[in-house]
N, C-alpha and C positions, 0 to 999 in steps of 0.2 A: 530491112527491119531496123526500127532506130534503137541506139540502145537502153532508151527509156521502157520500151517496149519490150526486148529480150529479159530486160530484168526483171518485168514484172511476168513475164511467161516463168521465171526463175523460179520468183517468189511465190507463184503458186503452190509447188509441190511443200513448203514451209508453213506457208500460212494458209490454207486451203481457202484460197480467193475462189468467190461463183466462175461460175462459168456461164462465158458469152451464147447467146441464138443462134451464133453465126458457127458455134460447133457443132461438127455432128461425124458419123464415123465414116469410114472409107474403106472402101479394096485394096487392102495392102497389097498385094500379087499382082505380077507383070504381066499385064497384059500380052508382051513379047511373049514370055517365055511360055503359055501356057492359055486354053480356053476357060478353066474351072480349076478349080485347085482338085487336088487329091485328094480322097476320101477320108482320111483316118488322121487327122493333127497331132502333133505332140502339144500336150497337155501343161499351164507354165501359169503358176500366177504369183500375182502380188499379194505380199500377205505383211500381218505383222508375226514379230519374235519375240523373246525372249530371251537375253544371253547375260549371263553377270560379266561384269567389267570391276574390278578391282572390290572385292567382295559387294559389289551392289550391284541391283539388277537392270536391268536398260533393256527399251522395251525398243525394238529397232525393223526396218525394212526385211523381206526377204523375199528372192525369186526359187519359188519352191515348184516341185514338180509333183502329180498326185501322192507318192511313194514318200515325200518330204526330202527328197534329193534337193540342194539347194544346185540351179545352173542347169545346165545341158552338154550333153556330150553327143554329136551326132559324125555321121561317117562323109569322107570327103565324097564331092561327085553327086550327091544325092541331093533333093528337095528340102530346104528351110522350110516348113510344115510345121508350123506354131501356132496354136489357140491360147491368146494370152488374154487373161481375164485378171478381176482387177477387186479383192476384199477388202480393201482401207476406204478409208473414209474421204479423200480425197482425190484429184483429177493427177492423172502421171501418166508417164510416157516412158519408153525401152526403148534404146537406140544399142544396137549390135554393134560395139566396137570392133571390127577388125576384118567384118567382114563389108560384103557391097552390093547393098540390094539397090531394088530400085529405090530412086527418090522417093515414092511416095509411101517406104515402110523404112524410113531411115529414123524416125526416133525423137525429131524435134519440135517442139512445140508448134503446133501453127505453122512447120518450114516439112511439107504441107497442110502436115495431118492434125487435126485434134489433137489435146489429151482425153484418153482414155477414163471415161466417168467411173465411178464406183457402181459397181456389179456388171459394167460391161465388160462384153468380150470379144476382143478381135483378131483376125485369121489375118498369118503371113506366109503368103510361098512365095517363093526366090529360090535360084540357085545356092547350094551353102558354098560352095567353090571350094577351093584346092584346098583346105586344110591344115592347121594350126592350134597355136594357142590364142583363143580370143577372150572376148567375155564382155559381157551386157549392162548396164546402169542406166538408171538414170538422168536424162537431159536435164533436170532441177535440180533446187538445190536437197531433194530428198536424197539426193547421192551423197551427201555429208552421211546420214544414217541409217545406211550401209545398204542402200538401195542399188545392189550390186552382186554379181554369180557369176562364175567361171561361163567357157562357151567351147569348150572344146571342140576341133572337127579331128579327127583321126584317119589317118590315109593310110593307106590299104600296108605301105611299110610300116609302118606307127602297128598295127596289127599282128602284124610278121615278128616283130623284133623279140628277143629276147630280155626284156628289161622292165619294170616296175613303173609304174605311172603315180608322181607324187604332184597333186595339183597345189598351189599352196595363193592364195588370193590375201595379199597386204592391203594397211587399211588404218587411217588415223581415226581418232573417235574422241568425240566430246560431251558431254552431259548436256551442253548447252543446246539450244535449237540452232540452226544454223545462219535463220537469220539477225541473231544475237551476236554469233560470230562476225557476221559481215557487218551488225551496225556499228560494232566494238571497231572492225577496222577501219571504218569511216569516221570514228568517232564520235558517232551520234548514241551515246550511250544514255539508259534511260538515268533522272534525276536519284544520288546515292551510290549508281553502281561506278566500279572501277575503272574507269577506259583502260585501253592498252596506250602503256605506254611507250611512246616513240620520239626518241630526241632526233631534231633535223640536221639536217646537214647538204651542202648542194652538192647537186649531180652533177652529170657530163649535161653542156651543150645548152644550160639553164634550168635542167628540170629538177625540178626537186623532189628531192630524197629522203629518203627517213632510217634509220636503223633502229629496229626495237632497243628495248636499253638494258633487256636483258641477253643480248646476242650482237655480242663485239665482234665475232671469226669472221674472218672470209679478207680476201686480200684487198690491199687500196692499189689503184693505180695512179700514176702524179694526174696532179687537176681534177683526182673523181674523188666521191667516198669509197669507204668501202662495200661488200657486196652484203644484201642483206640474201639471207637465209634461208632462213625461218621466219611465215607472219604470226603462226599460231603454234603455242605450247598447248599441244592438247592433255586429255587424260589420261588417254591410253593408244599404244603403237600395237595392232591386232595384226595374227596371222592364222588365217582361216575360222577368225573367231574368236582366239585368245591372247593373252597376255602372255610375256617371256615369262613371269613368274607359276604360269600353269598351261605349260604348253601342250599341243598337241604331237605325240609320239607314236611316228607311223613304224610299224612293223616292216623289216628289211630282211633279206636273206644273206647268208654272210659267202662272201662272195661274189652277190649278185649286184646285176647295174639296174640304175636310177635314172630316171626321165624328172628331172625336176620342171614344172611347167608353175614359172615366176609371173604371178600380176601384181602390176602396183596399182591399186583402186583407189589408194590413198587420193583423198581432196585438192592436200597442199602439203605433202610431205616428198621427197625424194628420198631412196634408198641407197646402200651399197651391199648385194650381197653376198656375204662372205662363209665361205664352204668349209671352211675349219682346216680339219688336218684332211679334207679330202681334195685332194684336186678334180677341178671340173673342165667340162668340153663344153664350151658355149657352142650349141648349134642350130641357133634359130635366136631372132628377136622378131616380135610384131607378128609371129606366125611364120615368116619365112624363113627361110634356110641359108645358114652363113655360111663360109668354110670355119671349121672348128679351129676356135681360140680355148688354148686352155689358159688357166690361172685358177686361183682362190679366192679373187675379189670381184666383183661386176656389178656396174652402177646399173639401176633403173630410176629412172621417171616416172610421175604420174601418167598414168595411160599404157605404158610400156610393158614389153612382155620379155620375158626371156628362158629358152629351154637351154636348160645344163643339163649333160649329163654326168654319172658321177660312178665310178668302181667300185667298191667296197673291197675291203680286206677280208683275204678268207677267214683271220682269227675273228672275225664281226668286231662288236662294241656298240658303243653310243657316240652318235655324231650330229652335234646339231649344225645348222643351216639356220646364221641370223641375218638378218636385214638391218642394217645400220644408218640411224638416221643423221643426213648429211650434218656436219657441223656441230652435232651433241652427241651428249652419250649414252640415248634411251637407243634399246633397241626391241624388235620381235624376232619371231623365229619358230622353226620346227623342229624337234629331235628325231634323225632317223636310227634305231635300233634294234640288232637284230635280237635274237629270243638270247632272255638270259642275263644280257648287256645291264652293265648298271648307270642307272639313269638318273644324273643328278642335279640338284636345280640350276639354275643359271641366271645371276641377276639381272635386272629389267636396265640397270644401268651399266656399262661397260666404265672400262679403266680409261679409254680415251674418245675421242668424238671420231664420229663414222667422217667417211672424207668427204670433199667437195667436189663436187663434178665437175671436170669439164667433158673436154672431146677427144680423149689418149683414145679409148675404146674405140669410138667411132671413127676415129682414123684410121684404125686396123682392120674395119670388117667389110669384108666380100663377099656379094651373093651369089649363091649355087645357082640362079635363075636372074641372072641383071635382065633390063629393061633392052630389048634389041637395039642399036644401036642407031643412031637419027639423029639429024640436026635438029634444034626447037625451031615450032614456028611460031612460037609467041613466049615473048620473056617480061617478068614480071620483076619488080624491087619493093620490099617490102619492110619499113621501120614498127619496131615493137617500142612501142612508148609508155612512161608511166609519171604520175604524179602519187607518191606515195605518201603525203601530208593527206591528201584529201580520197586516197584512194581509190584512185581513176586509171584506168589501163586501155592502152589503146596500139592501132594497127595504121601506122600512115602508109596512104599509097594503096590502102584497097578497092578504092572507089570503083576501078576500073579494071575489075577482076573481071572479066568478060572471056571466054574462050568456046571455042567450034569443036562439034563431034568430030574425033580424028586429027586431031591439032596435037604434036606434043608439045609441052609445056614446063618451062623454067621458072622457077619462083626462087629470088635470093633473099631470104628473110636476115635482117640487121638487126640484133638487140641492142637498141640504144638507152637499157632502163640497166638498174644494177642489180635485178633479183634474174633468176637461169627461167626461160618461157617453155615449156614441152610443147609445140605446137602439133597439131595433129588437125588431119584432112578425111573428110566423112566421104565415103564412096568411091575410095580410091587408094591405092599404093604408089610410093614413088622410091625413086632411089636417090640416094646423096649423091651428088656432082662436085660439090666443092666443098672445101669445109676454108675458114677465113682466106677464101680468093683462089686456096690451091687445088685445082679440079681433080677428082679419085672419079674411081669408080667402087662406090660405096654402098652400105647395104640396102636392102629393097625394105620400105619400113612402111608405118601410117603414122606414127609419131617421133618425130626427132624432138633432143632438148638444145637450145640455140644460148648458151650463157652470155653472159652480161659481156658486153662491145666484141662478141664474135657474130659471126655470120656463118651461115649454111644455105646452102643452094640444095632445091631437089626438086625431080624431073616426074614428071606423071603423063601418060596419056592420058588424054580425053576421051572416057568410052562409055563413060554411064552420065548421060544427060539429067540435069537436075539443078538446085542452087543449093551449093554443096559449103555446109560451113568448114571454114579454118580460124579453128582456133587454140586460144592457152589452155592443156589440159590443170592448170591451177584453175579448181571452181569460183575462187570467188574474182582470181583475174576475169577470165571468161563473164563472169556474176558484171563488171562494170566494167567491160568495153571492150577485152581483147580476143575479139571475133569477127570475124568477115565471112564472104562467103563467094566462091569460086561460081559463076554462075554462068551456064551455056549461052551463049545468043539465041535470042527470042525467049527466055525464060526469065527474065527477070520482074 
């Protein structure tokens, strides 16, 4: 697919472009795995809402269930059994982050299936597999407005345990439409309005670079600029919906443990989150299971998931859990408190700026489950490129993404641009190999972030046949250019 063509599959979900003859619906269910689906679906659709955002109201996406539950929660080992139906006025698509269906219920435009018409409805069975924290969006650019739900699968211990389940789904938000956002970073703003401004500067290796000119942070290294950040100051930094200044305060038991299950849904934002005065157990990112890291701080990515767990003091209290946006000093967040606790506001802006990501975390984590161990039989190199004057992002080196059912497979992705890439692989998990050239045995994930002139290696079997995109979970990188796609022989 060329990427004049993915962008306008983009812009559909923005600007409700017609729809082509050439679509029409499909059997999302694996043939493999099953003759007919099963009788009774779980019930999922696209709707719109309703939510205020800084005393005004914004009318925005949701994946609502009959009950008005937004998302799904189903049990590990069991049938993906979804009737996803579709009230807005426009054509859209749900791609299940984290889980791995067949190619032909993966969620992308036209990579195979349709989008989905207004008042259609269409049926998916798949395995849901082993069980995690996931969650669903939007392949367009409707996933800016907030075209996005939790996905949880729960295993049979997740069931057992003695501990509180607090789901919490992050999330940047703009008044503007999204394609306004993306024309503003290309610079095609309409006649009057404001563009964004970005003063240039060059890059490493000739490309050039821009830093907004309202975000100086981020380190230089000699012969580079420095790192840009932030493309977009949005309106509002959401956590499950709200603003730090009216958060959402989940009822806790004092004394009792916490299952924090972290999505970063956000577009183009990176978090850090940080647990206050409680200390946390990381143990799971992406759904799988790490050995437990504690600490108080822990970076996410867009795409990214991560379950902490957290103790609580027998005297209880109020303790919030904020999300800190890299590089400034907006944050969101949730208050956990037990009965009684007093609960006080907490400004939207912090006293210093949240930090900058790299790779300390990822250098530390180990899966409960690595990838058996195998030589590759096919290895890949892969440059992340960008022109950030004209807002163009791109992948050198994917042309020739080609691999065999039953192949393992190496991919060393180079960030050769100065903004951090969250790259993330549909229909599959891999685990880290290397992180800048020094080989670990690193966690089992579906989105790594690769910051500016490092590198990461990570390994995947080949088991589910398909053309499987890899790309920038930033929307609007992804929006003009940085995606590829991992594609089996004879499938392309």
């Amino acid at each position: 697919m060329k990427r004049r063509d993915f962008l306008n599959g983009l812009m559909v979900g923005a600007a409700a472009l017609g729809t082509s003859a050439a679509l029409h619906p499909i059997r999302a269910w694996s043939q493999d795995n099953a003759a007919k689906p099963p009788a009774s679906p779980r019930a999922l659709s696209v709707g719109y809402r309703t939510i205020n955002i800084n005393r005004r109201s914004a009318r925005v996406f949701g994946l609502i269930q009959p009950d008005g539950k937004s998302g799904l929660t189903l049990e590990a080992g069991t049938e993906f059994d979804v009737a996803l139906s579709s009230v807005i006025d426009e054509p859209t698509l749900i791609h299940w982050h984290g889980l791995t269906p067949p190619w032909a219920a993966d969620g992308v435009p036209d990579n195979p299936a349709a989008l989905l018409q207004p008042t259609e409805t269409r049926r998916y069975t798949f395995p849901v597999g082993a069980g995690g924290t996931h969650w669903m969006h939007a392949h367009t650019l409707q996933e800016q407005n907030l075209l996005a739900a939790p996905l949880i699968v729960r295993t049979a211990d997740d069931l057992k345990r003695d501990e509180q389940e607090v789901v919490v789904l992050l999330h940047d938000f703009s008044f503007l439409p999204a394609e306004e956002l993306l024309a503003k970073l290309k610079g095609n703003v309409a006649p009057g309005a404001m563009p964004m401004d970005h003063g240039s500067m060059q890059g490493m290796a000739g490309m050039q670079h821009v830093m907004p000119a309202n975000d100086m942070s981020g380190m230089a290294m000699p012969g580079t600029s420095a790192m840009d950040l932030n493309d977009i100051d949005y309106d509002a930094y959401l956590a499950n919906d709200r603003t730090l200044d009216d958060p959402e305060v989940v009822r806790v038991d004092k004394g009792g443990r916490v299952r924090l299950r972290i999505i970063n849904g956000a577009t183009a934002t990176v978090f850090t989150i940080d647990t206050g005065r409680l200390s946390g157990e990381l143990v799971a990112v992406d759904g799988q299971g790490v050995q437990a890291v504690t600490g108080t701080s822990f970076p996410v990515a867009m795409g990214q998931r991560l379950d902490i767990r957290l103790s609580l003091p027998k005297e209880g209290g109020a303790f919030p859990v904020l999300a800190l946006r890299e590089g400034a000093a907006e944050r969101t967040g949730v208050v956990l408190a037990t009965a009684g606790a007093d609960v006080r506001g907490i400004p939207v802006a912090g006293e210093t700026k949240g930090p900058v990501l790299g790779l300390e975390l990822e250098q530390r984590l180990r899966p409960v489950s690595p990838l058996a161990y195998r030589a590759a039989d096919r290895r890949f190199g892969l440059s992340l490129t960008g022109d950030m004057a004209a807002y163009s992002w791109g992948i050198d080196g994917a042309d020739g993404l080609v691999v065999k059912r039953g192949e393992r497979i190496e991919v060393a992705i180079r960030n050769m641009s100065m903004m951090a890439h969250p790259m993330h692989l549909h229909g599959h998990h891999f685990q880290i190999t290397a992180i800048n050239g020094t080989p670990l045995a690193g966690a089992v994930r579906d989105t790594v972030l690769v910051p500016p002139m490092a590198s990461v290696t990570v390994a995947f079997d080949a088991d589910n046949p398909g053309r499987w995109p890899l790309h920038c979970h930033h929307l609007y990188h992804m929006a003009t250019g940085m995606m590829a796609y991992v594609t089996y022989d004879g499938m392309g």
